[in-house]
N, C-alpha and C positions, 0 to 999 in steps of 0.2 A: 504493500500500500504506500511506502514513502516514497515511490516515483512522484505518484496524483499530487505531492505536495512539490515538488522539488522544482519546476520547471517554470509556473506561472509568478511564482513570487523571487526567481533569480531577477528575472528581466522587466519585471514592471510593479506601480503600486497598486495595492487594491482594489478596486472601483467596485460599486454596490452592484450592479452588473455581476461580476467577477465572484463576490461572496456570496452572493444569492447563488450561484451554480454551486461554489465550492460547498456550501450548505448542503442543497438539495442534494448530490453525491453522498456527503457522508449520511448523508437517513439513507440511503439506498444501499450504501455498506453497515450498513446498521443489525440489519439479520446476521451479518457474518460475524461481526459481534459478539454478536449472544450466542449465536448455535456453540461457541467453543465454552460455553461458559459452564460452570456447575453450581445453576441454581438451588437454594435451597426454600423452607417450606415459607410460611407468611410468619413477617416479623412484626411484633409490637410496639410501639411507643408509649403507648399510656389505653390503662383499662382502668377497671373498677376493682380495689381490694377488697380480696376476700376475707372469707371470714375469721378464719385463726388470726391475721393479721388486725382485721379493727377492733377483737376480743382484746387482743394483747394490751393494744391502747384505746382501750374504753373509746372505741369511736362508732357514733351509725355510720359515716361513708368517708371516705374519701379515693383518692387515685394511686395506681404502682405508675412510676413513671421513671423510663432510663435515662438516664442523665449522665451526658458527655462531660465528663469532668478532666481538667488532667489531672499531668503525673506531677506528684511533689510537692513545691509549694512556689507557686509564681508569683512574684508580685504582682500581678492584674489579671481576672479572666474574666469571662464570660460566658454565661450558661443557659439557655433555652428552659424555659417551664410554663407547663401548662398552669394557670391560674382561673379557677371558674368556667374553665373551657377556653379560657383564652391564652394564646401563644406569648410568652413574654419573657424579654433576656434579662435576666440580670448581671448586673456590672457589680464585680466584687475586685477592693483592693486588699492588700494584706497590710493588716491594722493590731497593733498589740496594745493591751492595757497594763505591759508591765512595766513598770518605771525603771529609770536608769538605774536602780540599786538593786532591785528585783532581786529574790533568792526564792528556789525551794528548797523546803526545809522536811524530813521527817525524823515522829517521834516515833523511838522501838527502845528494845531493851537495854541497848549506848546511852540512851542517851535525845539528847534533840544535836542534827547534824545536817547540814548542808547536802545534798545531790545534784548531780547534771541535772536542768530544768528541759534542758533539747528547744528545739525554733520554737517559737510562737504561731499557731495553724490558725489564729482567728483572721475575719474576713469583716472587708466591711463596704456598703454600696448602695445603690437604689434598683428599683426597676425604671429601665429604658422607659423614656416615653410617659412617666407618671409621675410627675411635679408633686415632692411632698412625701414622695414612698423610703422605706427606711428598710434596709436587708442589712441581718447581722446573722453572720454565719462562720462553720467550724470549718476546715478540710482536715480530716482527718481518714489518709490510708485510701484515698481516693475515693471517698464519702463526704458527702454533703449533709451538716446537721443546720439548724437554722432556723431563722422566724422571718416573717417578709409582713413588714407595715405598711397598708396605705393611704393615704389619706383621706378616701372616704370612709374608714374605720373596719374595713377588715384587716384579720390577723391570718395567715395561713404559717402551717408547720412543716418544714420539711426535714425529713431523717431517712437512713437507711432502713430498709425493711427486712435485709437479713437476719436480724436481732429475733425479728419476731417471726419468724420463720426460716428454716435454714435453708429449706426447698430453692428459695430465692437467689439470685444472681448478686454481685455484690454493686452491679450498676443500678439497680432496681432500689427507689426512694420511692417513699411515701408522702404525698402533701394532701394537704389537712386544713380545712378551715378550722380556728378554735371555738367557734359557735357550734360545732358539731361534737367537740369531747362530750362526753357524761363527765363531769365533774361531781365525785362524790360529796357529800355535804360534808362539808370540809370546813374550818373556820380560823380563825385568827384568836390569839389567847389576852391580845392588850383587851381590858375588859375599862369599859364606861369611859370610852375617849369619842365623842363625836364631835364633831366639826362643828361649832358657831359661824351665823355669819361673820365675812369678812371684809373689814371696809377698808378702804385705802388698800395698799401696795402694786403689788402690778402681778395678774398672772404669767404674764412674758417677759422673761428675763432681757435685762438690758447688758447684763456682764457673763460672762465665762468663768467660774470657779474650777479649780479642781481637788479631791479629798482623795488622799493618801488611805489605802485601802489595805489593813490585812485579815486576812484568813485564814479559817479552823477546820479541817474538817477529821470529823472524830473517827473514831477505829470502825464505827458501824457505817456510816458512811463509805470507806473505804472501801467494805470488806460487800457493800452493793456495788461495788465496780470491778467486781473479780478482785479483790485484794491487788489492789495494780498501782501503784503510786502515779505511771504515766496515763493512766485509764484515768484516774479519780482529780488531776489536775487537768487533764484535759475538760472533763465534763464541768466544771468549777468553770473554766474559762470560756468555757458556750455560753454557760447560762449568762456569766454577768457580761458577756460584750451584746448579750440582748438588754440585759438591766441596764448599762453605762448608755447604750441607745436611747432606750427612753428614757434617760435622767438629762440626757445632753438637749435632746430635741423638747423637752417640758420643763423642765424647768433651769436650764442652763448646768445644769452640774456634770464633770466629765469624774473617772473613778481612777487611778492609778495603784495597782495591785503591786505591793512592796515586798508583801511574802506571803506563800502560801506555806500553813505548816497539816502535813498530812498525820495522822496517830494509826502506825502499822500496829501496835499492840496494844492492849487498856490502857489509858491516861486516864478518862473520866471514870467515877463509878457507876457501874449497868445501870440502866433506868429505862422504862418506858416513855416518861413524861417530857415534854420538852421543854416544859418550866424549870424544869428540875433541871434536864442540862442546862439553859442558858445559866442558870445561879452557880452550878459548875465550872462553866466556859467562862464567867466573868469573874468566879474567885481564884482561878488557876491562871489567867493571864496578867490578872492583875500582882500574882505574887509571882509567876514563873517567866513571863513576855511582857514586864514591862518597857522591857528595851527594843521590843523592835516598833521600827516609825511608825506610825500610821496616828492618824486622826480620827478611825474608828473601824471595827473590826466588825466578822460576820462569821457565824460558826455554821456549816454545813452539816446537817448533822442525820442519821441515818437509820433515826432510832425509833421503836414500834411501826406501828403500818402507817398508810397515807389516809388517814379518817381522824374524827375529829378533829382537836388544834392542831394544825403541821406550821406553826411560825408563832413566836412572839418576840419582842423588843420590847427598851428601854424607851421612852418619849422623851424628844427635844438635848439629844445628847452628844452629840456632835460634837469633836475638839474636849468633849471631857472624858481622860480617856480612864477612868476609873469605872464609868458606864457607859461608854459606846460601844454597846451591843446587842446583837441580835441572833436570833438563828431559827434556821429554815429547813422542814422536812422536803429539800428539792430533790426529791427520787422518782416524781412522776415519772411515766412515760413518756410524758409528751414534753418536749422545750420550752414550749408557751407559755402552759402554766407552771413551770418551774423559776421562768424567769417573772412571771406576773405574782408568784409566789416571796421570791425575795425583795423587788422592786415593793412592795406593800410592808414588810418588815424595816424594808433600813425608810421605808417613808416617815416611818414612826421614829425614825430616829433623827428624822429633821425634821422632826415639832407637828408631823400631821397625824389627827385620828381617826376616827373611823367618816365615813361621808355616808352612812346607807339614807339616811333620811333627803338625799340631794337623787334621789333616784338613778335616771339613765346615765347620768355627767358625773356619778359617784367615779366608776371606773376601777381601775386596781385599787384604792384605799376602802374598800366597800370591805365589811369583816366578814361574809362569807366569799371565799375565794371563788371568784367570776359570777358573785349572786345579781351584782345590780346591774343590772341591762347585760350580764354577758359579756361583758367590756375587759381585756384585760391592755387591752392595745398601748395606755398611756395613763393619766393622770387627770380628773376633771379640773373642771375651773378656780373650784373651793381648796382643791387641796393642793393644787398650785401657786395660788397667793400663798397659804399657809408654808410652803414647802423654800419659797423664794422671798419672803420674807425674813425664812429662819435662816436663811443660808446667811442674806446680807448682813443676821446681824454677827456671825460667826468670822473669829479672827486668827482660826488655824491655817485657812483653805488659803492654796497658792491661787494669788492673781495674776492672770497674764496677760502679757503686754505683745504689742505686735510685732512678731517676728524678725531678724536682722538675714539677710544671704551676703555672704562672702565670694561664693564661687558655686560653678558647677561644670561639671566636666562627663561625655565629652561637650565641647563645644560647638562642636558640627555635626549633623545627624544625615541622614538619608533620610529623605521623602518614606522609601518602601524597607527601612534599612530594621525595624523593629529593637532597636537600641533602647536600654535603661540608661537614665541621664539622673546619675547621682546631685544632688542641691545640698550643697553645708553652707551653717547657720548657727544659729543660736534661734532658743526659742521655737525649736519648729515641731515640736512634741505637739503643739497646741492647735494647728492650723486646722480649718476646716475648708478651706480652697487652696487648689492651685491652678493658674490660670498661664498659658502659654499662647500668648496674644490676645484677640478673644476669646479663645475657647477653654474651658474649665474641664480639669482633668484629673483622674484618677492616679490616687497616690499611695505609696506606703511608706509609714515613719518609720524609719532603723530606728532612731533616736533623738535625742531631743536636738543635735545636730547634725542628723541626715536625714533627707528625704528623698526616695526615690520615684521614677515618673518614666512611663512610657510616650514619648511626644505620639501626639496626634497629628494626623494628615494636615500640611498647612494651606492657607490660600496660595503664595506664592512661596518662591524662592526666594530664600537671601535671610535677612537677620531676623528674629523675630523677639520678644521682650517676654523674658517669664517673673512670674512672683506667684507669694502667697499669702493667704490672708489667714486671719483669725479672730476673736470676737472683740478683739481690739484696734484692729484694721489693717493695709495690705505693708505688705514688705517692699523696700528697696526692691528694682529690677537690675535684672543679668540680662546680657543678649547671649540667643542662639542661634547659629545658621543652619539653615537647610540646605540641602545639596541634593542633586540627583542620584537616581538609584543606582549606582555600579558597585559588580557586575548586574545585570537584569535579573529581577527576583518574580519568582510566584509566590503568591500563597494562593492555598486553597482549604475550603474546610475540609477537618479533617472526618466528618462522616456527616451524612447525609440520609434521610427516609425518603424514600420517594412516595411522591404524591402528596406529599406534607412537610416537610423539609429541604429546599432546594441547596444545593453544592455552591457556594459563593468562592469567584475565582478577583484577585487583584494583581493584575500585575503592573513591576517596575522598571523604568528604564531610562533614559535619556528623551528629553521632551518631545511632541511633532514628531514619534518615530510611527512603527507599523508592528503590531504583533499577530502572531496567526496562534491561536488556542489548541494542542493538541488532547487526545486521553487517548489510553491505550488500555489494552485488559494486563499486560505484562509491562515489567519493567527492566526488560532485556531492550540494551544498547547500539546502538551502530556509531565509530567513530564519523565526526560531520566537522567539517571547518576546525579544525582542531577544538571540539566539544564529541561532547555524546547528545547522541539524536536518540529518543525513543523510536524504535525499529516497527512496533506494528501501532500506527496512530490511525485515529480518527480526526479529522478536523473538525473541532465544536463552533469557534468560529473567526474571525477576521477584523479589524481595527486598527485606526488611530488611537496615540496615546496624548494624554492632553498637553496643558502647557507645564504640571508637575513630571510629566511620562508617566504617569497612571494610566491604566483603565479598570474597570471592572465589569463582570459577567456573572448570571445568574444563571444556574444549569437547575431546570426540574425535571427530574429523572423517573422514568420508568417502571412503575411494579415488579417488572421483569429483573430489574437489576440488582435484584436483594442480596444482600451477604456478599458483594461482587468488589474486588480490592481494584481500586482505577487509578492509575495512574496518570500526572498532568506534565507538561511541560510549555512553556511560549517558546517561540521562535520571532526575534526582534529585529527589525529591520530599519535602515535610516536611508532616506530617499531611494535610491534603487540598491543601495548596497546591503550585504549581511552584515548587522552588527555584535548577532548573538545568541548564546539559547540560556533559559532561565537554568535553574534546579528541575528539578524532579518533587511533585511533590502529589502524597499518598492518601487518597479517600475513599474510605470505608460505606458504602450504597448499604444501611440496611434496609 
């Protein structure tokens, strides 16, 4: 087949003429295609969970849905989810809540002792397209755990479904509206604290705080996470970068976890009660932790089932660290209400009480957990003055100031070159924008001196200005240059469903050039112009590339093509001459 390419585009350019043939050709080699192929049977994307699965976690419905995740842990990705029936990506950066001093710590028969903590796996982002929407999620092991907020006040869950089923693939999650849990009648233990009205302050914070955070969690706690010290800090850190979520988005407060201390063997004495343990958790920190930092602690704790009280706290206790405490039976199943479970405890701990008498607007501080309207999404109106009023008057919490950049490197990027552009600074722990020209982008803090950022597609070429902001206002700007894509690059998704997921191809090259789109079913070579030529291609199709040398192409593929590994490549042309072939790159047709 690589003659039908080889001879029309030595000697001339394109012309729409010319690719309408070269088109209609390959659907005509299109049977030959497939007859070599070994199809296999019909693949799914998302169905309705069964029932072992929605017993597991107290749910009437939700969906199994496979979800393209990568490998590891990358600073930015993007992932495909059905929501409601509707198709929607979410944009995830990787975000940690551990401060620059950050330790984990456990306690066994040594002693209390420092261990490797390993990367930080939390994630943090919006849904594409929904102004307002908040996604706080785990990768862990190439699992997606996580909550997804949106601004019209739904919550959905997403977790792997292997747990609750072994049957299951390990690509296969479950999402969940949280109006669908059964939520056992479950309750909060602070007794005769309700909210009066509240006059003056503001429910919308005008400042950015943030409160130095440590945590407990007790030998029962652990010993629900397979006795796993990396299992039991991993779940601890789902839950609260959904809490630090909505503490940051409602009432301005960000959470900074200093140390987590895990208890691999008995420290407390047994008990059922959770009253009991917190008066445990606050006479044994008080005499054995009172040296590590924090502004107010939070014990995880593991103990009796999830029925009646699962949380109590101290009221209005913040920065006094002789009672700032709380603790939380967070062993749900489900993310949601694990993080809607401690989000309601440490509320009590900046000065708010219960709100049921505020009905549907009560929200998380309501003392049946998710009784008042079903709400665990945020924090009502009532208990957000209360909650931002208590903060201003507290004089533990770091205030911060806007952000400083020194430098960032590199300083020249490729248009199609997929390059991370480290930003050092001062200050950059804090920021909640970064903005590379006009366009606002996705970011991950190393530290309170690095930021790291994948540049976005620009308008033009040549210098463009970056900064960051924060609830203090925007930083000093750096310039970065753009540059063309050398050598010519593809990308292509890396899998695709036909009939519901189409193959997005981009490629890069030098401006006003030509590229010709190939796919092949193999990824065996023929040497070409001192490259490799994919040897048995198809032509999908033909173009100019703009004034950056972009183009981009959407392939909707065929039912026929399930399970079918296709290989891509461009072939890039500058006025009549060859100027190139991209990569090679691999997608998976389920």
């Amino acid at each position: 087949m690589s003659s039908f390419f080889l001879s029309p585009f030595l000697s001339q350019k394109v012309s729409a003429a010319m690719k309408k043939s070269i088109l209609l050709g390959s659907l005509l080699l299109f049977p030959a295609f497939l007859s070599g192929q070994n199809l296999s049977p019909s693949f799914w994307l998302q169905r309705k969970a069964g029932p072992k699965v929605l017993k597991a976690m107290d749910l009437s419905q939700g969906t199994l849905q496979r979800l393209n995740l990568p490998k590891g842990l990358p600073f930015v990705f993007r992932v495909r989810v059905s929501l409601d029936g509707n198709l929607r990506w979410l944009a995830l950066r990787r975000y940690s809540m551990r401060s620059s001093h950050y330790k984990l710590l456990v306690s066994d028969a040594r002693g209390t002792h420092e261990v490797p903590a390993g990367p930080s796996r939390t994630y943090r982002g919006n849904v594409e397209g929904q102004p307002g929407s908040m996604v706080a999620a785990s990768l862990v092991d190439g699992t997606l755990t996580g909550a997804v907020l949106l601004e019209n006040g739904k919550v959905f869950g997403i977790q792997p479904a292997k747990p609750m089923d072994k049957s299951l693939s390990a690509d296969q999650h479950l999402v969940y509206r949280d109006k669908d849990l059964r939520i056992p009648a479950v309750r909060c233990g602070v007794q005769g604290l309700g909210i009066a009205p509240v006059r003056g302050g503001n429910a919308v914070p005008t400042a950015y705080k943030v409160a130095e955070l440590a945590i407990d969690a007790d030998y029962d706690y652990y010993r629900r996470y397979g006795s796993s010290v990396s299992r039991t800090q991993t779940q601890v850190q789902s839950i609260m970068n959904v809490v630090d979520g909505i503490y940051k988005r409602d009432v301005g407060i960000g959470y900074k976890i200093t140390k987590i201390l895990i208890h691999t063997t008995r420290f407390y004495t047994a008990t059922s009660d959770i009253r009991t343990r917190l008066n445990q958790f606050r006479s044994k920190w008080n005499s054995s932790y009172s040296g590590i930092k924090r502004d107010m602690a939070h014990n995880f704790t593991g103990v009796g089932s999830f029925s009646g009280i699962v949380g109590v706290a101290y009221v209005g206790v913040v920065c006094s660290l002789g009672s700032a405490y709380g603790s939380s039976k967070a062993f749900h199943s489900s993310i949601t209400t694990n993080a809607g479970l401690v989000s309601h405890e440490m509320g009590h701990n900046w000065g708010a009480g219960h709100c049921d008498s505020q009905g549907s607007d009560c929200k998380i501080m309501c003392s049946r957990l998710g009784g008042c309207g079903r709400s665990l999404r945020g924090f009502g109106k009532a208990s957000q003055k209360v909650i931002v009023n208590f903060r201003n008057s507290r004089n533990c919490l770091d205030d911060s100031a806007p952000p400083t950049l020194s430098s960032l490197n590199p300083k020249t990027v490729q248009v199609l070159g997929g390059s991370t552009v480290t930003l050092f600074g001062t200050g950059l722990s804090t920021i909640n924008e970064l903005d590379v020209g006009s366009k606002s982008v996705s970011f991950q803090v190393v530290s309170d001196s690095q930021v790291r950022f994948t540049p976005p597609t620009p308008t033009v070429l040549g210098p463009v200005l970056v900064k960051v902001k924060n609830s203090k206002g925007f930083s000093n700007a750096l310039s970065m240059t753009y540059v063309a894509t050398q050598p010519p690059k593809l990308k292509a998704s890396s899998i695709g469903y036909p009939n519901f997921v189409p193959i997005d191809y981009t490629v890069g090259a030098n401006p006003k050039g030509i590229f010709v789109l190939l796919i092949s079913p193999s990824k065996t070579t023929i040497p070409f112009l001192g490259g490799n030529l994919l040897k048995n291609f198809l032509i999908l199709t033909a173009g100019g590339l703009d004034s950056l040398g972009l183009a981009k192409h959407s392939v909707p593929y065929s039912v026929a093509l399930k399970q079918v590994n296709l290989y891509s490549q461009a072939v890039i042309f500058s006025g009549f001459q060859f100027a190139g072939l991209t990569n090679i790159t691999t997608t998976l047709a389920y």
